[in-house]
MIKEZA-446312 format. One record per residue: z, x, y of N, C-alpha, C in turn; residue in three letters. Coordinates in steps of 0.001 Angstrom, whole numbers, plus 500000, padded with zeros to 6 digits. Example, Ala and Ser with C-alpha at 12.3 -4.5 7.8 and 13.67 -1.06 7.14 Angstrom:
# residues 2
507800513190494310507800512300495500507800513200496700ALA507080512850497750507140513670498940507870512900500030SER
***
This chain:
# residues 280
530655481415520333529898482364519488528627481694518983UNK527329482399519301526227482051518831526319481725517311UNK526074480380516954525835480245514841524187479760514756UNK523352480418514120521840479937514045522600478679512828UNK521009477837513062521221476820511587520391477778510729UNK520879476784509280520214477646508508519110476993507474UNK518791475876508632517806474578507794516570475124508783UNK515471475301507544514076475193508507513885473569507954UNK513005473142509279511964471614508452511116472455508026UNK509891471178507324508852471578506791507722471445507881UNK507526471213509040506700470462509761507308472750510357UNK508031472931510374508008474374510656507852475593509921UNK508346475247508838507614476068507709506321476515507399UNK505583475288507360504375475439507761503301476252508974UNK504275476102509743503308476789510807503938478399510795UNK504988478887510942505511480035510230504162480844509492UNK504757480127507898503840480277506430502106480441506923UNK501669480018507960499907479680508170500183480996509599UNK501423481283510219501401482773510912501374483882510408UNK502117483955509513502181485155508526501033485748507662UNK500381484302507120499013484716506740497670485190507391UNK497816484037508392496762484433509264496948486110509612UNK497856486971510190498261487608510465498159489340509566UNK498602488642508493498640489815507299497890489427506083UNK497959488076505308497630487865504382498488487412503473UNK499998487893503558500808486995502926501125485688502913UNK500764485066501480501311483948501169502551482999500570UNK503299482552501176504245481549500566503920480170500223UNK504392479809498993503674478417498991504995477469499047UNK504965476326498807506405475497499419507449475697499187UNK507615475858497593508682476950496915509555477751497552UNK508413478236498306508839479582499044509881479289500200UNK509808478071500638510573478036502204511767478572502107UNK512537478464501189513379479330501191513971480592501136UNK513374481226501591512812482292501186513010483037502286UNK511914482073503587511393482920504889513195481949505299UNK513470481090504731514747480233505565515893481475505795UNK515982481798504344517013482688504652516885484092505018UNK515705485008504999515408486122505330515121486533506864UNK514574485191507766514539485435509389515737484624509938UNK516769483993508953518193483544509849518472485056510399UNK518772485785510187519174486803510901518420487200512267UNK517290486609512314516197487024513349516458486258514378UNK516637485293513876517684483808515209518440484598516049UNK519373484896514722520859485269515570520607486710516270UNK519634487257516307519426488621517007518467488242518227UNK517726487263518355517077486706519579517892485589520087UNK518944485020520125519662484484520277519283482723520245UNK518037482571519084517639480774519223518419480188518456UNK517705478757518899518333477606518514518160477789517093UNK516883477685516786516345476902515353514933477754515306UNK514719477352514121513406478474513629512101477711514512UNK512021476627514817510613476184515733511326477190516838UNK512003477783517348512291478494519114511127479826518253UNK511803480153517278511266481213516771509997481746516608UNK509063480167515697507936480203515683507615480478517257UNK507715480190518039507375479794519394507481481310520046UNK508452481673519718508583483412520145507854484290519846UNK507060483899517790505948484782517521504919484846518518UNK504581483141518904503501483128519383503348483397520417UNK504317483535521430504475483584522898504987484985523493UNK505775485378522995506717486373523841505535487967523402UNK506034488147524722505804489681525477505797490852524283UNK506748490711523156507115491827522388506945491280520674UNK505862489959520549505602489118519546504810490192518571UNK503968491328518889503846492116517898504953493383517171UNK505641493273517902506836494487517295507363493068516258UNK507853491771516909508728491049516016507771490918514897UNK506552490229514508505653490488513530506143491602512611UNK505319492471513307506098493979512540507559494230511389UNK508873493148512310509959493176511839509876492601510824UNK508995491016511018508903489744510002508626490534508733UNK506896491097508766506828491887507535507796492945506391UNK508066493608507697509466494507506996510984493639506411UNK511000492435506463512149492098506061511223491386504533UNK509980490529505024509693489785503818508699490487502589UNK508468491650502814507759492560501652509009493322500693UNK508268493643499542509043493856498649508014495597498290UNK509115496549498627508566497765498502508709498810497675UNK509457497824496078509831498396494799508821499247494184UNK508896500455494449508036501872493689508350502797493098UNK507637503802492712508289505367492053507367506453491738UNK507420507466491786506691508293491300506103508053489843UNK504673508737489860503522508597488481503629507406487485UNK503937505943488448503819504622487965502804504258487575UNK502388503580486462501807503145485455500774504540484826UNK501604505179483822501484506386483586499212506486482918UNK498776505647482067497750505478480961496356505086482670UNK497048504977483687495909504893484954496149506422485463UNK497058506666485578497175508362485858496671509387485447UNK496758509223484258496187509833483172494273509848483296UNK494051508812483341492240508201483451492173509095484408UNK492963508919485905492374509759486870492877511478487365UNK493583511656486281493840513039486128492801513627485227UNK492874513016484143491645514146483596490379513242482922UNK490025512187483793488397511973483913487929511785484868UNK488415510974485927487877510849487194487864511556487952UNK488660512890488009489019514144488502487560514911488382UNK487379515198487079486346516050486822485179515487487140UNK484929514084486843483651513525487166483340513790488553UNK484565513630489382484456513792491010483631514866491236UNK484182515521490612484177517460491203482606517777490533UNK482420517298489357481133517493488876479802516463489905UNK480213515312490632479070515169491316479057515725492649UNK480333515553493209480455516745494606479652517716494838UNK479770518655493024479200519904493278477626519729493174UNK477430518469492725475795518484492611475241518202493893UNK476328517632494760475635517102496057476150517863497024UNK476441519682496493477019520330497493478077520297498299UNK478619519541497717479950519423498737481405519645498341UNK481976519920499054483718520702498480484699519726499808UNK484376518331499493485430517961500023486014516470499312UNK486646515466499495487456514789498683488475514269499432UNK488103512344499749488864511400500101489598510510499411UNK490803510036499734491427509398498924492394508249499757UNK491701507127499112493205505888499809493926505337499519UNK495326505821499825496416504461498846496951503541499788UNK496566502987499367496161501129500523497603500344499990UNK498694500499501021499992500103500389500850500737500023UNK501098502031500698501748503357500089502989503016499920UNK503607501812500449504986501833500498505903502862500972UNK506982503285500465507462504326500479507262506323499956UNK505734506132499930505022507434499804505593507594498166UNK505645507315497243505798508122496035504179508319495009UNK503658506874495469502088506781495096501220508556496061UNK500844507867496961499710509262497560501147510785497019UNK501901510750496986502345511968496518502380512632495120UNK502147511435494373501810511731493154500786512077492935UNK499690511113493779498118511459494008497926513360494097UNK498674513448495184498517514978495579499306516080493997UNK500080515610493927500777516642492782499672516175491540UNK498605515410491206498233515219490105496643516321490637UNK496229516195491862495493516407492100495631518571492185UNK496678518814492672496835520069492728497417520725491276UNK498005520271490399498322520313489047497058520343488206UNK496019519760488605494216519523487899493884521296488005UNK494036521572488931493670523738489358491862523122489781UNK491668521708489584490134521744490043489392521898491031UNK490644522117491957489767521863493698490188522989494491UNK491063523815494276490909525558494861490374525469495874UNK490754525497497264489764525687498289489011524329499326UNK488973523632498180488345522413499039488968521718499823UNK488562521267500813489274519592501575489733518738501240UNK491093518594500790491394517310500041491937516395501493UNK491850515346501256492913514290502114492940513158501912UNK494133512655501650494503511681501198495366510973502399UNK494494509752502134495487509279503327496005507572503306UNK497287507851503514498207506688502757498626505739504050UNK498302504329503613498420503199504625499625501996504525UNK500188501784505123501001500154504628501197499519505953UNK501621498178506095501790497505506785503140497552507428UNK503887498174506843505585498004507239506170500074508002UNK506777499361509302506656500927509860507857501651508984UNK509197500647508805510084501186507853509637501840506800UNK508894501558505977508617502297504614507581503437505246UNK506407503290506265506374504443506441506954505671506794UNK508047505711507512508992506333508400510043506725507309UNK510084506387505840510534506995505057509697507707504243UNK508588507509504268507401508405502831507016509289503981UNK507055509675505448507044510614505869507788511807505811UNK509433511276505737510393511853505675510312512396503918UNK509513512018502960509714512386501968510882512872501235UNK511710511932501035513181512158500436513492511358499692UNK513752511590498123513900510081497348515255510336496215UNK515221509507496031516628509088495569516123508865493304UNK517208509100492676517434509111491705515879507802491065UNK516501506919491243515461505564491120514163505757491508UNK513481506892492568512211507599492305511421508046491038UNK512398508076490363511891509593489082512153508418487719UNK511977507602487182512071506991486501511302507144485634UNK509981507635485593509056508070485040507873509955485160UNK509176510641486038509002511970486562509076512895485385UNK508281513982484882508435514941483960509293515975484775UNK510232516457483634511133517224484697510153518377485427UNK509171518948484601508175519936485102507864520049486449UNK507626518749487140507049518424488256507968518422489425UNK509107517931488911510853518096489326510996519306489847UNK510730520255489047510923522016489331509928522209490102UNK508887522400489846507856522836490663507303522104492138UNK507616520371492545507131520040493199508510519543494519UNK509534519946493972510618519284494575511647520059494863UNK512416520002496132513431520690496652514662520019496708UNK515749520592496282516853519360496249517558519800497530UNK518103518536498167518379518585499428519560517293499650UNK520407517621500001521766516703500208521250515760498883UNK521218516104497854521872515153496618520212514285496254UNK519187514389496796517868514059497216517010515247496972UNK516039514630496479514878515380495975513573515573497128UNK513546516360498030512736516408498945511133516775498154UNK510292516249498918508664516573498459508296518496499172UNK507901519208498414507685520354498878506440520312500134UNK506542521107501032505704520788501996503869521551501133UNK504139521921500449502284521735499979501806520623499416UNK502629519564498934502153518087498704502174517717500225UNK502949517342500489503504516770501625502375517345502963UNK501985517797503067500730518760503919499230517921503730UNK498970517462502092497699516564502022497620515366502063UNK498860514675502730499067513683502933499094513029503986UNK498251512372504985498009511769506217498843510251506205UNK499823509977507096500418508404506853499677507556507775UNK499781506349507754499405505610509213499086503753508699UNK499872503550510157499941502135509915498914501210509690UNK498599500648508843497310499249508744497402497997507898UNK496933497429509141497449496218507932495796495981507876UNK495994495384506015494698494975505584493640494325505857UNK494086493253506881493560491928507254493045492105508601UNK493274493699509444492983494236510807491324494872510518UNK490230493795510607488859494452510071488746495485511052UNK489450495591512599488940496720513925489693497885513261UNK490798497857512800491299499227512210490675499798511014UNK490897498914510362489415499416509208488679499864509130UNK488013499385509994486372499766510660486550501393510470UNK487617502218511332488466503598511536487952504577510476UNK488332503763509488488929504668507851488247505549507544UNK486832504935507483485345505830507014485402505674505539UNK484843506436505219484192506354503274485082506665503018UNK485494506210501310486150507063501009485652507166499368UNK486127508388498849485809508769496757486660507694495964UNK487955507331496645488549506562494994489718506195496548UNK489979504625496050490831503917496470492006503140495568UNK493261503567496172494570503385495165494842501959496010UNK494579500909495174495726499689496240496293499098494706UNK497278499111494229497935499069493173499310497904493516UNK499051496826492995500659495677493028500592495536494689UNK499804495388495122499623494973496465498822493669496667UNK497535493078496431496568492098496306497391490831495459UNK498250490918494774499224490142494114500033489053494919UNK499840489340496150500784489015497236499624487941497877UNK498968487834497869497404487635498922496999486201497927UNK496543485126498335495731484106497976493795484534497473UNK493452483558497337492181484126496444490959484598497827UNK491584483573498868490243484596500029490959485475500896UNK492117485493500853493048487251500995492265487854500476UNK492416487590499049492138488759497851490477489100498254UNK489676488336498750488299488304498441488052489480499762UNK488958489194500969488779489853502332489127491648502174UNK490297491437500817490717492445501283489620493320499983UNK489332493130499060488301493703498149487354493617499375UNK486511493089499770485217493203500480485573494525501675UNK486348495081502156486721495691503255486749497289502158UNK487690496917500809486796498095500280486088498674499651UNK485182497491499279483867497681499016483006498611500108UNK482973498203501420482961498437502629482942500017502778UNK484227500707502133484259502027502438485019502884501067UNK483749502358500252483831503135499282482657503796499377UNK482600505038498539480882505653498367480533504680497222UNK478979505449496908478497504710496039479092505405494706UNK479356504917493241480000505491492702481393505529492475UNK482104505402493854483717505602494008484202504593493128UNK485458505002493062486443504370492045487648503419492877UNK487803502650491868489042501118493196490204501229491791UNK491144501733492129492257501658490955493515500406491541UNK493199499369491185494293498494490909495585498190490137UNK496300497735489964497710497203489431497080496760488022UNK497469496810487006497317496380485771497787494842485556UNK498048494508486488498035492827486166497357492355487508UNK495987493209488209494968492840489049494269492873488594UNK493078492027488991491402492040488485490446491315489606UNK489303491744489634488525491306490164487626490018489904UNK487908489840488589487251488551488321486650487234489086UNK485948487046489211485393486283490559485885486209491806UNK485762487723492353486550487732493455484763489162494056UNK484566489520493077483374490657494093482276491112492513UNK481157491101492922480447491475492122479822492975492825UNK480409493551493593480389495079493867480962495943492840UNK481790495603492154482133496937491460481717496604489808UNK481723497740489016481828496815487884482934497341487004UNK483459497150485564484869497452484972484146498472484294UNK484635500210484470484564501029483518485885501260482398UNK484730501723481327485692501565480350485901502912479759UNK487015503680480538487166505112480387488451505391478695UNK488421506413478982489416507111477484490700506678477702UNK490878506688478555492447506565479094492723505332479345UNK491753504389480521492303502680480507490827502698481421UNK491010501238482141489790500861482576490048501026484066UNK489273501319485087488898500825486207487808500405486975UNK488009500332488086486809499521488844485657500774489429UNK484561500665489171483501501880490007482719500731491076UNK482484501430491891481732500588493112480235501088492648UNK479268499976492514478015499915491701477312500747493098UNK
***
């Protein structure tokens, strides 16, 4: 019977830890070896190697080294979310950034409206986006689309399926409960008129040719994501959306993110509700 070990060296850790980044942007620092030690033992014993250098060697070599990538990410990300999380940023962009939108749109003639949540995880973010956005009554008619990205196909392949479990709603008004949600085997399904302005699709951050794709966009959600990333991660992945923001647009981050010597593109507004980033 195949038994993987369950010792990485460090002379392999390393090169692992400098794949993963290169790759995505995630960082482990030495601490960490334990970490990737015990989370790809299982990956051994399903490719049937010796030791984690066969492994490294498999990222780099084998025929099907981007699906395993793919897997790596999905086992070592952490995709803890919920609906209308961090309520006092919701709020800012429910009823100020909302209206400000709609008030320069209409000056520049236009009735349409982009939106990116860079890290959607398991879809409860861009769906909230959409229920905050159709709950506003401000956009009647117009083009909305929002379109939600992550790196891991598992979590997309569930925020498509839009079906969430008790631990979703942790911060849900029952209001939204009634009106935005269908209960379905014991699960709260997303009604298909949210679920309709919502575009999914795979990207990882650190892919500048997919990027390139995206086009402009009004206000970008990457929230408890950049946390993960080292300081020229962080710098690559701000500069990309700097990149495809309008002028004006809004960058809503994680409340324990900042830009602080990381981009002098945006600068910190200081709205009623809390602060965010506007692209100068």
């Amino acid at each position: 019977m195949f038994e993987p070990p369950c010792e990485m060296r460090d002379t392999t850790f390393r090169l692992l830890r400098d794949l993963i980044y290169n790759y995505c942007g995630l960082t482990f620092d030495d601490r960490s070896k334990y970490v990737l030690e015990k989370r790809l033992a299982q990956r051994l014993a399903e490719h049937q190697l010796r030791d984690f250098h066969e492994y490294y060697h498999f990222l780099i070599y084998d025929k099907n080294r981007d699906q395993e990538l793919n897997t790596v990410i999905d086992i070592l990300t952490i995709n803890e979310t919920y609906f209308f999380r961090e309520e006092l940023q919701l709020k800012a962009f429910a009823e100020e950034i909302l209206p400000l939108l709609k008030a320069r749109k209409e000056k520049e003639d236009k009735r349409s409206i982009r939106i990116w949540s860079a890290g959607c995880s398991t879809g409860e973010e861009p769906y909230t986006i959409g229920i905050l956005i159709r709950q506003s009554g401000l956009f009647h008619g117009w083009d909305i689309e929002i379109f939600a990205s992550d790196i891991s196909h598992r979590v997309l392949q569930s925020a498509r399926k839009g079906e969430y479990g008790k631990s979703s709603f942790r911060s849900t008004d029952a209001r939204y409960l009634e009106e935005y949600f269908t209960k379905v085997d014991g699960r709260q399904r997303v009604n298909d008129s949210i679920r309709n302005m919502v575009n999914f699709g795979y990207l990882n951050l650190f892919d500048d040719d997919r990027i390139s794709l995206v086009g402009k966009m009004d206000i970008i959600f990457c929230r408890n994501v950049i946390i993960y990333f080292d300081r020229e991660g962080k710098k690559k992945v701000i500069h990309n959306f700097e990149n495809h923001l309008v002028s004006g647009g809004y960058l809503l981050l994680g409340h324990s993110e900042s830009l602080m010597n990381l981009s002098t593109a945006f600068r910190l507004e200081h709205l009623k509700n809390d602060m965010v980033y506007q692209r100068v």
